[in-house]
C-alpha positions as CSV (number, residue, x, y, z in Angstrom):
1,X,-27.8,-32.6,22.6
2,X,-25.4,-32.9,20.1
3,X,-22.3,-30.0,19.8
4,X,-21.5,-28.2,17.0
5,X,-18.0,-26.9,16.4
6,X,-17.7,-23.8,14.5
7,X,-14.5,-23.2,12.5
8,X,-13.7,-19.7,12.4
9,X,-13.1,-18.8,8.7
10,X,-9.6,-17.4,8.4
11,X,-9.9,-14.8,5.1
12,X,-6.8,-15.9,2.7
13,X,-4.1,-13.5,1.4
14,X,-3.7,-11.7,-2.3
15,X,-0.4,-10.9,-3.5
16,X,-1.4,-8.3,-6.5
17,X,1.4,-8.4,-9.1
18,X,3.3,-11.9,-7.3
19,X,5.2,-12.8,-10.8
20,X,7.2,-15.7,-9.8
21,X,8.2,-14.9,-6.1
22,X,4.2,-15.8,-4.7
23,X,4.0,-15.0,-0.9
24,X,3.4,-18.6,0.7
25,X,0.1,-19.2,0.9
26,X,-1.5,-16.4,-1.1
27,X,-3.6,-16.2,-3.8
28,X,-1.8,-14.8,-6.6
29,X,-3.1,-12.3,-9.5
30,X,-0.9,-11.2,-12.5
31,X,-1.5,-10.3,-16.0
32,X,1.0,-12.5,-16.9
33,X,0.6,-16.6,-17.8
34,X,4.3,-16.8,-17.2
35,X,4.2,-16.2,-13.2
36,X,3.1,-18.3,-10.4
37,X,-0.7,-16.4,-10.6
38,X,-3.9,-18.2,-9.6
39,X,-5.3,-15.2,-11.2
40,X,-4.7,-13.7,-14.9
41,X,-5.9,-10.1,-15.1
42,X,-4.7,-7.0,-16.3
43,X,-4.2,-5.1,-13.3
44,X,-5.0,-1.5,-14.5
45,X,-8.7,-2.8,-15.3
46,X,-11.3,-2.5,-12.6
47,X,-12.7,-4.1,-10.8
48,X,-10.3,-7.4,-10.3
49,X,-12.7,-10.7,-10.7
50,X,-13.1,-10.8,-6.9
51,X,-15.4,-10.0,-4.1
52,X,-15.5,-7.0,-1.9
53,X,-14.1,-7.7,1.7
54,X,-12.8,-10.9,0.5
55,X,-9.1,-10.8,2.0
56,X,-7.9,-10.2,5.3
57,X,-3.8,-9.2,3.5
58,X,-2.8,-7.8,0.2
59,X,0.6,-7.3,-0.9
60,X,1.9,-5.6,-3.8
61,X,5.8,-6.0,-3.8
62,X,7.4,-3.5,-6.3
63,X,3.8,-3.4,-8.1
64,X,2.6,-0.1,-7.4
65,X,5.2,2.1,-9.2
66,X,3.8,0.1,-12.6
67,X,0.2,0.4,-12.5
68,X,-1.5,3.3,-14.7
69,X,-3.6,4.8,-11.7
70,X,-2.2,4.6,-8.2
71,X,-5.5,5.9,-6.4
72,X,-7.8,3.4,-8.4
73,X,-5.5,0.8,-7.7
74,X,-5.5,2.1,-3.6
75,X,-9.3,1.9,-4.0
76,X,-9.4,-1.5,-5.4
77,X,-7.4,-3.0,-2.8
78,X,-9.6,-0.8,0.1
79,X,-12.9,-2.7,-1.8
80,X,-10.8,-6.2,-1.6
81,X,-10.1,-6.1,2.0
82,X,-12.0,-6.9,5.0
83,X,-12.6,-4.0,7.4
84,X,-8.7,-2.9,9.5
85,X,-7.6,-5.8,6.8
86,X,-3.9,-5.4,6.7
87,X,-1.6,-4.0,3.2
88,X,1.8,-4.3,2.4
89,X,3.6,-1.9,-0.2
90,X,7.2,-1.9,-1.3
91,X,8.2,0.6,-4.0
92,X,11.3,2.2,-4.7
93,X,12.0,5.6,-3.4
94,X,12.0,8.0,-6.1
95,X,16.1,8.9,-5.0
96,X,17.2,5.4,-6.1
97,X,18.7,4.7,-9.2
98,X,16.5,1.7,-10.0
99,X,13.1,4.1,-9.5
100,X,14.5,6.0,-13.3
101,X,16.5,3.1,-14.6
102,X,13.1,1.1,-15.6
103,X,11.5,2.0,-18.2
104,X,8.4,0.5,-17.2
105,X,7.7,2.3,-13.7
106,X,5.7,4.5,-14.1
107,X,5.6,6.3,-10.5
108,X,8.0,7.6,-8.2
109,X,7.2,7.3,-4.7
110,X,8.5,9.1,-1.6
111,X,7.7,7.6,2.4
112,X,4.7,10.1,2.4
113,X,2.9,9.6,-1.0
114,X,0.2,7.5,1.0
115,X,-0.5,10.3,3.4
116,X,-3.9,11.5,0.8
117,X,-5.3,8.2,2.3
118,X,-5.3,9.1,5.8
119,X,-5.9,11.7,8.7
120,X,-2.8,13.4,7.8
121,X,-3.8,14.2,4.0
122,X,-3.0,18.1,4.5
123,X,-6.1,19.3,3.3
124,X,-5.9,17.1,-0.3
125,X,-8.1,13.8,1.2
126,X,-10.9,14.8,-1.6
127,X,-8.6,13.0,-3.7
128,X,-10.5,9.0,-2.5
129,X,-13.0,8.6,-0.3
130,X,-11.1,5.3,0.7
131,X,-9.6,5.7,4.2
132,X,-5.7,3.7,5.2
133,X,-4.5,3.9,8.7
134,X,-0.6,4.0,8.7
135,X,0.4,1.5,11.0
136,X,4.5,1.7,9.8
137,X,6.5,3.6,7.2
138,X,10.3,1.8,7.0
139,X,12.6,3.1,4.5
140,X,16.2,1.5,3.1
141,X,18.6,3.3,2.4
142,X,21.2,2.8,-0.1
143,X,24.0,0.4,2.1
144,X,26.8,3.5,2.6
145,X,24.3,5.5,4.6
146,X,22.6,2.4,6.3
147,X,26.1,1.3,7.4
148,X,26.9,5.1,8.9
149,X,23.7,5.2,10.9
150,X,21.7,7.0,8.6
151,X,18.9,4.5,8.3
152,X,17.9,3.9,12.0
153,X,17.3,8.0,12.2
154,X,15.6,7.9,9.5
155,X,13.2,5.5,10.8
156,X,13.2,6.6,14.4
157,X,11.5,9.4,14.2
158,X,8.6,11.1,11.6
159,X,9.8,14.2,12.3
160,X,13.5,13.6,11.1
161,X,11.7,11.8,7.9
162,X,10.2,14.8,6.9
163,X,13.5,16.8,7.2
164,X,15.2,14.0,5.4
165,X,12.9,14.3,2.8
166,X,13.0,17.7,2.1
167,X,16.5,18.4,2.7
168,X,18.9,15.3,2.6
169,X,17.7,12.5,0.5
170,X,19.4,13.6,-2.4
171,X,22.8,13.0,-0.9
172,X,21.8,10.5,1.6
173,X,19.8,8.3,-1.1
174,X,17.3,6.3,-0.4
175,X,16.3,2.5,-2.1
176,X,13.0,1.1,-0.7
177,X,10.5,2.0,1.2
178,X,7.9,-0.5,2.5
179,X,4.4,0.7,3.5
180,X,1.9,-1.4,6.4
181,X,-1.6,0.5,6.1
182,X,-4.8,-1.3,7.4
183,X,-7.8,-0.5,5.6
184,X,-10.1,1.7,7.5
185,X,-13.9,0.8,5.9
186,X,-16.9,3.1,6.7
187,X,-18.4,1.9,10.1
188,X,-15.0,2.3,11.2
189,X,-14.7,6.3,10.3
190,X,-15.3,9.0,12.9
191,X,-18.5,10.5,12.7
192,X,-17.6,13.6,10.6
193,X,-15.1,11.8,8.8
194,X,-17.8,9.4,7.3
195,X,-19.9,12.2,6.6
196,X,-17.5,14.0,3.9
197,X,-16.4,10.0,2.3
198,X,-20.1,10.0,1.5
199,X,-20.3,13.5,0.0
200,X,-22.3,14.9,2.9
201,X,-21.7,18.8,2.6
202,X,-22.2,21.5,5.1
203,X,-24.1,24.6,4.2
């Protein structure tokens, strides 16, 4: 009897918006002909020319603060991704100089602007049905404050990133923050959870 090797399939990697600067190995989609894209779309029209579930990574690297809709975009790249697929976000915090001094951004971000897609939405989750689990928030601060220690209680604890938020980011600026969310799809929702993604209501 003969034996027949099976090859896992390993799902590849899109970086949305990769210009020149492609992530090794990913599948590239831009709107522009003038980057390193495998891809040309226009990245505020949906759906992308892909199928559902098809990627096990997306990036977007200093993409999101461009696009015309950031909750259809969020949705989009839910539908791309396989289920507890893996996404990477950088974006300027909205403190920086370089989140104003573009005049094509179009957002400005703070660490908790992804918190609508999660558990913690604070009673505004009705904004997406789509579901992110946050998996790491890591902020940059400007290199003054990360040289004085700022940056390393920033990250350490939730807690003080909430205070510094509210309270201290304006003095102690930030730059970047970078976002690692995995995407939680429907089979993998708690029971009551799934129920209210699906529009179940309760009477």
């Amino acid at each position: 009897m003969d034996v027949v090797s099976v090859t896992e399939v390993v799902l590849p990697i899109l970086d949305i918006g990769c210009g020149i600067n492609k992530h090794a190995g990913a599948i590239g989609l831009d709107r522009s002909l003038n980057t390193r894209a495998d891809i040309i779309a226009d990245l505020d029209r949906f759906p992308y020319p892909l199928r559902d579930s098809s990627f096990r990574e997306v990036r977007a690297i200093h993409v999101i603060e461009h696009v015309s809709d950031v909750i259809r975009m969020m949705e989009e790249v839910h539908r791309l991704l396989t289920p507890g697929g893996k996404v990477f976000i950088v974006t300027p915090h909205y403190t920086d100089f370089s989140s104003f001094c573009d005049p094509t951004h179009r957002w400005h971000l703070n660490s908790f602007s992804f918190r609508y897609f999660g558990e913690d939405h604070g009673g505004f989750g009705y904004y997406s049905r789509v579901r992110f689990r946050e998996r790491q928030v890591r902020l940059r601060l400007l290199a003054l404050w990360r040289y004085l220690g700022f940056e390393f209680f920033v990250n350490h604890s939730t807690r003080f990133r909430k205070f510094w938020e509210h309270y201290l980011c304006y003095v102690v600026r930030g730059k970047v923050i970078e976002f690692r969310l995995d995407a939680v799809k429907s089979a993998q929702l708690p029971a009551q959870e799934g129920m209210r993604s699906i529009g179940t209501s309760r009477h």
